[in-house]
Structure formats: C-alpha cells, structure tokens
C-alpha positions as a LaTeX table, in Angstrom:
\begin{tabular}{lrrr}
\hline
Residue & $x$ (\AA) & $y$ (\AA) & $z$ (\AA) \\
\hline
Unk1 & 39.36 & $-9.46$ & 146.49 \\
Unk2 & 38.29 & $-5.76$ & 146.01 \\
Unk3 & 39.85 & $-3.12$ & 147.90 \\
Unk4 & 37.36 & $-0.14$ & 149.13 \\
Unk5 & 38.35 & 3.20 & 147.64 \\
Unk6 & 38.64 & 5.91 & 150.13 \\
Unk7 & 39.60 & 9.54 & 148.63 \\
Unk8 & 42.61 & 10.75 & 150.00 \\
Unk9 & 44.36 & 14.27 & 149.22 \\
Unk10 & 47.96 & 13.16 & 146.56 \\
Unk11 & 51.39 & 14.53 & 148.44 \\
Unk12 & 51.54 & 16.97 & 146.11 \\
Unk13 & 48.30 & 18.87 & 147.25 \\
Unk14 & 49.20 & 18.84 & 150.81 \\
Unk15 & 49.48 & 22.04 & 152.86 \\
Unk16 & 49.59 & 23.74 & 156.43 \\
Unk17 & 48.66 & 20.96 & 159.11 \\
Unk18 & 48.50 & 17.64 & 156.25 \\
Unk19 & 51.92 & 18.75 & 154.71 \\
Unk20 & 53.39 & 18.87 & 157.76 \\
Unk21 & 52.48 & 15.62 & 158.37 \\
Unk22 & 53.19 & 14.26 & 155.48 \\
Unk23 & 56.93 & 15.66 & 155.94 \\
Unk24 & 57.12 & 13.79 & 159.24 \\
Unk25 & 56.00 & 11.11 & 158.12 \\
Unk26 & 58.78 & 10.89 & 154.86 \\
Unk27 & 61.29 & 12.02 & 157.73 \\
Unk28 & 59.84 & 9.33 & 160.01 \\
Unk29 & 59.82 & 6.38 & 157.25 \\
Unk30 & 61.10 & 7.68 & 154.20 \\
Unk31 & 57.35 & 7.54 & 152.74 \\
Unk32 & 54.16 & 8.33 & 153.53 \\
Unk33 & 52.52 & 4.73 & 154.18 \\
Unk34 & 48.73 & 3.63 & 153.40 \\
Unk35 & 48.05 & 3.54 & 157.13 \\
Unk36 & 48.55 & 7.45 & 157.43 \\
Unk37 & 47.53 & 8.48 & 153.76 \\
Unk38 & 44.03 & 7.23 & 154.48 \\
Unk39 & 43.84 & 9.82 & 157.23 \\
Unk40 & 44.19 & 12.54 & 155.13 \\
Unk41 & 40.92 & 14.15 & 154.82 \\
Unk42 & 41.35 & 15.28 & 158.46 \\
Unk43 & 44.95 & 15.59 & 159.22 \\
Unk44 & 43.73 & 16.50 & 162.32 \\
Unk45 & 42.76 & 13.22 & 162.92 \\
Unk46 & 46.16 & 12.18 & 161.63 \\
Unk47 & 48.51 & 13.96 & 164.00 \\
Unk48 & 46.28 & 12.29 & 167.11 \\
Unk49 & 46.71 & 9.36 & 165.44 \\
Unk50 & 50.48 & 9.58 & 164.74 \\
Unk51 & 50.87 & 10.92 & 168.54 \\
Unk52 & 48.84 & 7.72 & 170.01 \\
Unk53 & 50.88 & 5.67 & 167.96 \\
Unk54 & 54.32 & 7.26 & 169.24 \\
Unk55 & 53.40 & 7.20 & 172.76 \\
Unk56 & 52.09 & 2.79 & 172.54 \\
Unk57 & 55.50 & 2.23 & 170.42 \\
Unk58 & 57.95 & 4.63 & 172.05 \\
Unk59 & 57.46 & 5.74 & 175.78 \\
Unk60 & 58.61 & 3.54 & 178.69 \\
Unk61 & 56.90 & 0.47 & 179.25 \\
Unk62 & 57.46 & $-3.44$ & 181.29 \\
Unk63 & 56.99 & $-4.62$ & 177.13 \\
Unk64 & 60.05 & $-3.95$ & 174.89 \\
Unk65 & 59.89 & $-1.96$ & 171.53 \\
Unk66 & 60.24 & $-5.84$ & 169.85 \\
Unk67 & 57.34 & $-6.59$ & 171.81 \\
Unk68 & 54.97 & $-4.34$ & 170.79 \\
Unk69 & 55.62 & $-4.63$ & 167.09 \\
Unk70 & 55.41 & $-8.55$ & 167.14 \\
Unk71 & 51.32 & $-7.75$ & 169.05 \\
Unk72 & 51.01 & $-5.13$ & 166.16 \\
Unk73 & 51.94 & $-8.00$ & 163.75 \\
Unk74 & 49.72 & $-10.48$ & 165.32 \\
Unk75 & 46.86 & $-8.58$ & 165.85 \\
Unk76 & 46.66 & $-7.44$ & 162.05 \\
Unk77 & 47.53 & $-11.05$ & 161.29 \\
Unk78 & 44.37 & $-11.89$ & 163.31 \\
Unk79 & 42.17 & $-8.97$ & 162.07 \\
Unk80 & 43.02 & $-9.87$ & 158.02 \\
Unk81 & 44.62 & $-6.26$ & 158.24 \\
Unk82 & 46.80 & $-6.31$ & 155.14 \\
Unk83 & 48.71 & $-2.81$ & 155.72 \\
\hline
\end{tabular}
C-alpha cells in the first residue's frame, strides 16, 4: 500500500505561529507526531485543531480520560486510520 504525499514544512523551517506549535507539541509529546505535522501548511489550522483536541480529551466530562482514548482507538481502528 502507497501512502499519499502531502508537503509539509521540516521542524527546522518552522517560525512565528508553526514553531510555536511545533514547540508545544515536543513539550506536549516529546515529538512532533504525523497527525499534527500534516497540518503544517496552515498552522492556523493546527492550533484549532490542537485546541479541539484538548478540550474532547481534557475538560470535564460523564466519560473518563481512558474512555475517550479507547473511542479514539476504535474509531481509527474502524476508519483504517493508521496514525
């Protein structure tokens, strides 16, 4: 199987809004994973992204933080998303 290529801007290129998110992202994870990199054209994009995600994963909510990685695991698992 053939992955698509989609450009993204290296680490090392990275500055103002995409370096900064970069950097919280290394802070964050110790890396900068696929899932983020890919938004890198429009980091933008990225930090709505990245906020989205910490408000579904982090805030209060009746499902625990265990919970709502094993639905992220699942639904990738049913969506052939290999990230």
């Amino acid at each position: 199987m053939s992955m698509p290529y989609i450009e993204q801007i290296p680490l090392s290129e990275a500055d103002g809004l995409l370096k900064k998110q970069f950097d919280d992202a290394i802070g964050r994870a110790g890396r900068v994973w696929n899932i983020v990199h890919v938004m890198s054209l429009n980091p933008t994009a990225m930090e709505a992204s990245m906020g989205l995600y910490r408000a579904l994963m982090f805030t209060p909510s009746p499902l625990s933080r265990v919970q709502r990685e094993m639905l992220a695991v699942v639904t990738s698992k049913a969506t052939n998303c290999f990230y």
